[in-house]
C-alpha positions in Angstrom: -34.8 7.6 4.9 -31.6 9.1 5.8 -28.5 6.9 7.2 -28.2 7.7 10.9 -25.7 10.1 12.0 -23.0 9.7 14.3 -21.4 12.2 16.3 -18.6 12.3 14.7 -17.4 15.3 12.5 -17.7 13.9 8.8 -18.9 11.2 6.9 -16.2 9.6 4.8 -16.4 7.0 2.0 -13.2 5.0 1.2 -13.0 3.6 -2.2 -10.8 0.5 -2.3 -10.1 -2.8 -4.3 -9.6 -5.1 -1.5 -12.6 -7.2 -2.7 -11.1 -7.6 -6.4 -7.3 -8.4 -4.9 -8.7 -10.2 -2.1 -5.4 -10.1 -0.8 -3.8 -9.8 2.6 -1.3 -6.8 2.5 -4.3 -4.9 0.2 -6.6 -5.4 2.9 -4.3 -4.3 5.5 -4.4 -0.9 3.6 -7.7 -0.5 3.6 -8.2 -1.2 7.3 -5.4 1.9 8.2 -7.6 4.1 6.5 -11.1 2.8 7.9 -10.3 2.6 11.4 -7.1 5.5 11.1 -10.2 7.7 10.4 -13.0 6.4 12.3 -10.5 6.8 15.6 -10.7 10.4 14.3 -14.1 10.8 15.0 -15.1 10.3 11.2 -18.5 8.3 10.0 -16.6 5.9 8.0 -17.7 3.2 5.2 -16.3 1.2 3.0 -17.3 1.3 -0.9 -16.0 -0.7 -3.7 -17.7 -0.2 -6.8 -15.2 -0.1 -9.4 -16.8 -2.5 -12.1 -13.8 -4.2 -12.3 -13.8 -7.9 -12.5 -12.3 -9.7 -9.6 -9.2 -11.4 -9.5 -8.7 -15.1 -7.4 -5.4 -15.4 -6.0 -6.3 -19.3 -5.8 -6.2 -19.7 -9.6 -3.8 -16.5 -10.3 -6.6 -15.6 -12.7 -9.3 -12.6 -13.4 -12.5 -14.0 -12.8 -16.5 -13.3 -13.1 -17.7 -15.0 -9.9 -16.9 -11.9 -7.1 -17.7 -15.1 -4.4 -14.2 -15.4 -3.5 -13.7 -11.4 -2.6 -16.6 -11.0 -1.1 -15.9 -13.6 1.4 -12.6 -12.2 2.1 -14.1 -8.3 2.6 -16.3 -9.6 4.6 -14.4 -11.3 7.3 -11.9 -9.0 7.1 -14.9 -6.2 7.9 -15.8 -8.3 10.1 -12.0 -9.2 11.7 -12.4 -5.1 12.5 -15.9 -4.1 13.6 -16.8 -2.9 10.4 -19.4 -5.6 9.8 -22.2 -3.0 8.7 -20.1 -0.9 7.0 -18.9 -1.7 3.6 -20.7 -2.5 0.3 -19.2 -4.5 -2.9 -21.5 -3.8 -6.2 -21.1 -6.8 -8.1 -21.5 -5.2 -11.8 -21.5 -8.3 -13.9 -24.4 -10.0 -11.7 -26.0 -6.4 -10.6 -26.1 -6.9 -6.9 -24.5 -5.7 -4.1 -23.1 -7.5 -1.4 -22.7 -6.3 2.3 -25.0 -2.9 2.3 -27.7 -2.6 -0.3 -28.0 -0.7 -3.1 -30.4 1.6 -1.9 -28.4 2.7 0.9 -24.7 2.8 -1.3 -27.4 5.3 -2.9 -28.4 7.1 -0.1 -24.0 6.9 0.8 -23.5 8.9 -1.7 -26.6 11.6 -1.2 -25.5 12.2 2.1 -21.5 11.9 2.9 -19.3 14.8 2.5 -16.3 12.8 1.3 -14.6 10.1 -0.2 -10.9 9.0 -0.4 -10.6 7.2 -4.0 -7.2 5.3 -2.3 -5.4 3.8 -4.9 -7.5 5.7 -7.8 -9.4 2.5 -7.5 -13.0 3.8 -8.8 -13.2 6.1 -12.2 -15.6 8.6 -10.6 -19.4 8.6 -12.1 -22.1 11.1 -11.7 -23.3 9.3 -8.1 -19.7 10.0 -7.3 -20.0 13.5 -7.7 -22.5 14.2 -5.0 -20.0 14.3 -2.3 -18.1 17.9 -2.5 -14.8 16.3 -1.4 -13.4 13.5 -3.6 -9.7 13.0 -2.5 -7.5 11.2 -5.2 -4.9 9.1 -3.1 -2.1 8.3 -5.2 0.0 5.0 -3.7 2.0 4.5 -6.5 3.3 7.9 -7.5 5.2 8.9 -11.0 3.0 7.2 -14.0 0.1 9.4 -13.4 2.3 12.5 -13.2 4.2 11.5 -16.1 1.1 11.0 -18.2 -0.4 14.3 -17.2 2.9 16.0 -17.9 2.7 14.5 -21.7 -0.7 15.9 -21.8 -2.8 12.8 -21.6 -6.1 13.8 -21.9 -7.6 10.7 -20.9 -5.9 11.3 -17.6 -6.5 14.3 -16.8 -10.0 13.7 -17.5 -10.0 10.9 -14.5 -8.1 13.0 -11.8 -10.0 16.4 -12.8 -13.0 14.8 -11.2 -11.4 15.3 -8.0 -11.0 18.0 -5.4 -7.8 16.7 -3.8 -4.7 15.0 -4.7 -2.0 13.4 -2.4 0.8 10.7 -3.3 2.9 9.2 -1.5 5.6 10.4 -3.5 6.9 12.9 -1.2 9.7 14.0 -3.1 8.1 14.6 -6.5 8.4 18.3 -8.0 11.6 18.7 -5.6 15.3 19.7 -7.4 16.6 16.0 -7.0 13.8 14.3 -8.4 13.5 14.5 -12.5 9.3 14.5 -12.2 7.4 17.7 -12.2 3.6 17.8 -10.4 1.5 19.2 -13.2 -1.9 20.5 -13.3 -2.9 19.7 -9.9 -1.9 20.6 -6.2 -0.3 17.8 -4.8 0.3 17.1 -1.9 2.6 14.6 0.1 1.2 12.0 2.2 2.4 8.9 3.1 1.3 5.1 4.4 -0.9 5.2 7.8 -1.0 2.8 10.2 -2.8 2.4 13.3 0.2 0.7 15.7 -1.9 -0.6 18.5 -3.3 -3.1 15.4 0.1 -4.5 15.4 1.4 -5.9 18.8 5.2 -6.3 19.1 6.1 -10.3 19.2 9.5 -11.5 19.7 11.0 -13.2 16.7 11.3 -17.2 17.3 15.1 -18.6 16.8 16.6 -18.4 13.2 13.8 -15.7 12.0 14.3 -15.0 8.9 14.7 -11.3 7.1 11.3 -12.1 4.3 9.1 -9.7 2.1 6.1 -10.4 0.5 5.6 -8.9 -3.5 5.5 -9.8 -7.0 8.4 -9.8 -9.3 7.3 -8.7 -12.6 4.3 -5.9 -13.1 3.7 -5.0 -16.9 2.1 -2.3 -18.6 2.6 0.7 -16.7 6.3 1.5 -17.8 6.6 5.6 -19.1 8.9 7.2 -20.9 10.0 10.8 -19.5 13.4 13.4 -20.1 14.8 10.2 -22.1 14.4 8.2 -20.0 12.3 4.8 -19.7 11.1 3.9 -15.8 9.8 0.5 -15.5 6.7 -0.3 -13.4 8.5 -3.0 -12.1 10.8 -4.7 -9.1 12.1 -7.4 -11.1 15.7 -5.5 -12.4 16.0 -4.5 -8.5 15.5 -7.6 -6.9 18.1 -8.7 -9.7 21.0 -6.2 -8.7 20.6 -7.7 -5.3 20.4 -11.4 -6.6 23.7 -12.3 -4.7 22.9 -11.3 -1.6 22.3 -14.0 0.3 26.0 -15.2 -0.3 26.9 -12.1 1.4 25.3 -12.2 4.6 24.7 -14.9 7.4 21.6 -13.6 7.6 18.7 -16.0 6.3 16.8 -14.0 3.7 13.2 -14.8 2.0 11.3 -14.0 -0.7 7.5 -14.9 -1.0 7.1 -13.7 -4.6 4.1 -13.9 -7.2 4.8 -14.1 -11.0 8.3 -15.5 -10.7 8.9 -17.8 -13.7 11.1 -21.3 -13.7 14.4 -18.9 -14.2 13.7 -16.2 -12.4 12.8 -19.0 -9.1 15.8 -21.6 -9.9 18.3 -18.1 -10.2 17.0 -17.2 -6.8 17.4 -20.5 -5.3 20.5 -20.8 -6.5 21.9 -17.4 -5.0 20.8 -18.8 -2.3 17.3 -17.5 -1.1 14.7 -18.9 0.6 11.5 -19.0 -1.4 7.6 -18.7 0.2 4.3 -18.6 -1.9 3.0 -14.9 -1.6 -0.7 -16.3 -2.1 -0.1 -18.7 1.3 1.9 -16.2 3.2 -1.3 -13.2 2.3 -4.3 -15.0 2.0 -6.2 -12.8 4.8 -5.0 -10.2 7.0 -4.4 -12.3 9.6 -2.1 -15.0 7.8 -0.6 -11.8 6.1 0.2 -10.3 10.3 1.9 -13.9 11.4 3.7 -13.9 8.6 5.7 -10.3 9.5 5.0 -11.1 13.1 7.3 -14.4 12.9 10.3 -12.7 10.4 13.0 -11.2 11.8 13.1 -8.4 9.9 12.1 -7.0 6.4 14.6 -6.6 3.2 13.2 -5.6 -0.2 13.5 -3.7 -3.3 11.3 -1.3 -4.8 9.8 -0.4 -8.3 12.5 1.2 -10.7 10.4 4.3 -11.5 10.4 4.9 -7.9 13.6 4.1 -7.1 15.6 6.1 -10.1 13.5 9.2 -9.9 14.4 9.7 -6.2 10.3 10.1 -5.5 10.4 9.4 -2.1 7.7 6.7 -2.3 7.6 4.5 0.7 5.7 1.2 1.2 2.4 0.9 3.2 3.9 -3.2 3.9 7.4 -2.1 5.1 5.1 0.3 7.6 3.6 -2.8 8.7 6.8 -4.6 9.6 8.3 -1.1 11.5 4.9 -1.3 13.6 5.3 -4.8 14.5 9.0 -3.6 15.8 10.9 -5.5 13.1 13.5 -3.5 11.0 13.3 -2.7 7.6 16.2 -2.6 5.2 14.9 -1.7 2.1 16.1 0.4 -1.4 16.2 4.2 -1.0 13.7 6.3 -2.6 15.0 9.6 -1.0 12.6 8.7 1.9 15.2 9.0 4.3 15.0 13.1 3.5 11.6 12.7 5.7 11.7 9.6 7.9 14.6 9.4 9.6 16.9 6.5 9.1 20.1 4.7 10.5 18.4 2.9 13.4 15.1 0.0 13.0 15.2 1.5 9.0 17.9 1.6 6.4 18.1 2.6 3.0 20.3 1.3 0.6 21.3 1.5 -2.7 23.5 -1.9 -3.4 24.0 -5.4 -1.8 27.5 -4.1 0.5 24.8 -1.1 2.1 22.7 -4.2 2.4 24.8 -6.4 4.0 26.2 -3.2 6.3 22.6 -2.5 7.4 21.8 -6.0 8.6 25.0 -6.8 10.3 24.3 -3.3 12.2 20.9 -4.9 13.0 21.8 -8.2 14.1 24.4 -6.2 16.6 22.0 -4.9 18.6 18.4 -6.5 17.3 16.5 -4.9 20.2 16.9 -2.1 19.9 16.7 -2.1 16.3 13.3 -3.6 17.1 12.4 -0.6 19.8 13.7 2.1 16.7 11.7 0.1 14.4 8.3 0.6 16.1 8.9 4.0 17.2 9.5 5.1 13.6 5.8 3.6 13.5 4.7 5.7 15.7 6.2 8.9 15.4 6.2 8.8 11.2 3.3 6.9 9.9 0.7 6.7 12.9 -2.4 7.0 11.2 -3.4 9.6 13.9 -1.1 12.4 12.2 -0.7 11.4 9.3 -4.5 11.3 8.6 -5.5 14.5 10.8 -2.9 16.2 8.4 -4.7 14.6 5.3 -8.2 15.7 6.4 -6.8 19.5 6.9 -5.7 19.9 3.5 -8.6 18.4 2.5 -11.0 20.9 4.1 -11.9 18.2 6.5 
């Protein structure tokens, strides 16, 4: 039996990992994209069937029992009116949870696309039954490093697709030392839908905050001499004394922060949160940018040092919810305008420049903020324009 149609246009399959990072900024990323498109007009479902084992925040661990992300998908589905749309296969135990597996079957017999977001799924044979398979690179550089050294095993993985966008918008251009081999890239960057994210005023004392993790591993490349690191850590190092150089109260809610790394913090004077508490669902993950008075972070040093233009689907979430962002420049400002509600800055006196400037006049900072939300990232443009170079 065939999965009833809709009247809208196309039916679209999201790929995702919010069910083995049951986490609240990942599921905020999928949600942009499932609802971005469904306001489209777009028959839209979401798939996760990776095989990858899950990961539980709680213990900071991989795990084997998918309980914990399942529960989180599915009141998060749920959270959004998507409560009959979205499947988990459970590999290890050979179920699914959400839809069945007949009709994940019958998803992929019948839709016309899918949006691997994140390359989260290594495309199989069922895969292939959809003619459009869109390969939506968040983290741009270490894929088009690897394909530029010839990595076979990489190009094997992205030549499964039909389509290829990153959001490294600057990538291939004079300024920016990484080519786009093989494939035809093209730029995208973070949707969000801004009605999902009403404007609250920040209580007294708010605090500038960002949510990450400090150290990521394993993903550093080597390229034109030089080594990138997949990584925040060295940046959120450089800006290590800032806090003694501003009035402003600044906070970090940070995973995988060893004993040195938290008492050097603490000591510069920051205020530390536990990322798990402050992104345990979506909705803990919204207060938590909804109370701050503002965003400050750093970025990845292989997105930072090649100028790739990279921008970050959480900072999108703060400029929606009207709160300024003052974060480290990736050349983003050559596409999103900056100066007012967004500021890009390349050392702790641009830092401390760009949130005196805010404090000055905060609301209209605030106003900027949101309107760059709109204007820049609503998921409305930025995912009509996806769908057109897609063939969609």
């Amino acid at each position: 039996m065939a999965l009833p149609r809709s009247s809208s246009r196309k039916r679209i399959l999201v790929l995702h990992l919010a069910g083995q990072y049951p986490l609240g900024g990942i599921g905020w990323q999928a949600v942009h994209y499932l609802v971005g498109l469904a306001r489209l007009g777009h028959d839209v479902y979401y798939v996760e069937d990776s095989g990858a084992p899950p990961f539980d925040p709680r213990m900071n661990s991989i795990v084997e029992d998918c309980g914990y992300g399942v529960s989180f998908l599915r009141s998060t589905m749920d959270r959004f009116r998507l409560g009959d749309r979205w499947v988990y296969r459970d590999v290890v135990h050979d179920r699914c949870h959400g839809m069945s597996r007949e009709a994940l079957d019958r998803l992929y017999r019948e839709s016309d696309a899918l949006v691997n977001l994140c390359g989260a799924a290594v495309l199989r044979e069922e895969h292939m039954r959809c003619p459009v398979r869109i390969y939506l690179q968040t983290d741009p550089v270490h894929d088009q490093v690897l394909l530029a050294q010839g990595n076979e095993h990489t190009r094997k993985i992205m030549a499964a697709h039909t389509h290829f966008f990153t959001y490294g918008e600057n990538l291939g251009q004079p300024d920016c030392p990484i080519p786009l081999p093989l494939f035809d890239w093209h730029p995208t960057r973070p949707p969000v839908v801004p009605d999902l994210w009403p404007i609250r005023a920040c209580p007294p004392g708010g605090r500038f905050t960002t949510v990450g993790t400090w150290r990521n591993r394993d993903k550093d490349v080597h390229f034109g001499g030089q080594t990138y690191y997949w990584s925040k850590h060295s940046n959120f190092m450089r800006f290590a004394t800032l806090p003694r150089l501003t009035p402003q109260l600044l906070e970090i809610a940070v995973a995988d922060a060893d004993a040195a790394a938290r008492e050097m913090l603490v000591r510069e004077g920051w205020r530390l949160a536990d990322a798990y508490e402050k992104s345990r669902d979506v909705d803990t993950y919204q207060r938590h940018i909804e109370e701050s008075r503002g965003e400050f972070t750093v970025a990845k040093d292989l997105v930072v040092r090649t100028r790739s233009g990279w921008f970050s689907d959480r900072s999108v979430c703060y400029l929606a919810a009207g709160k300024p962002v003052v974060t480290q420049d990736t050349a983003f400002g050559k596409f999103v305008p900056t100066g007012h509600g967004l500021f890009a800055v390349s050392s702790p006196a641009e830092a401390v420049a760009a949130i005196a400037e805010i404090n000055g006049d905060y609301s209209t900072h605030c106003l900027a903020a949101r309107e760059i939300a709109e204007t820049h990232f609503n998921s409305d443009e930025v995912l009509s324009t996806l769908c057109r170079a897609a063939d969609l």
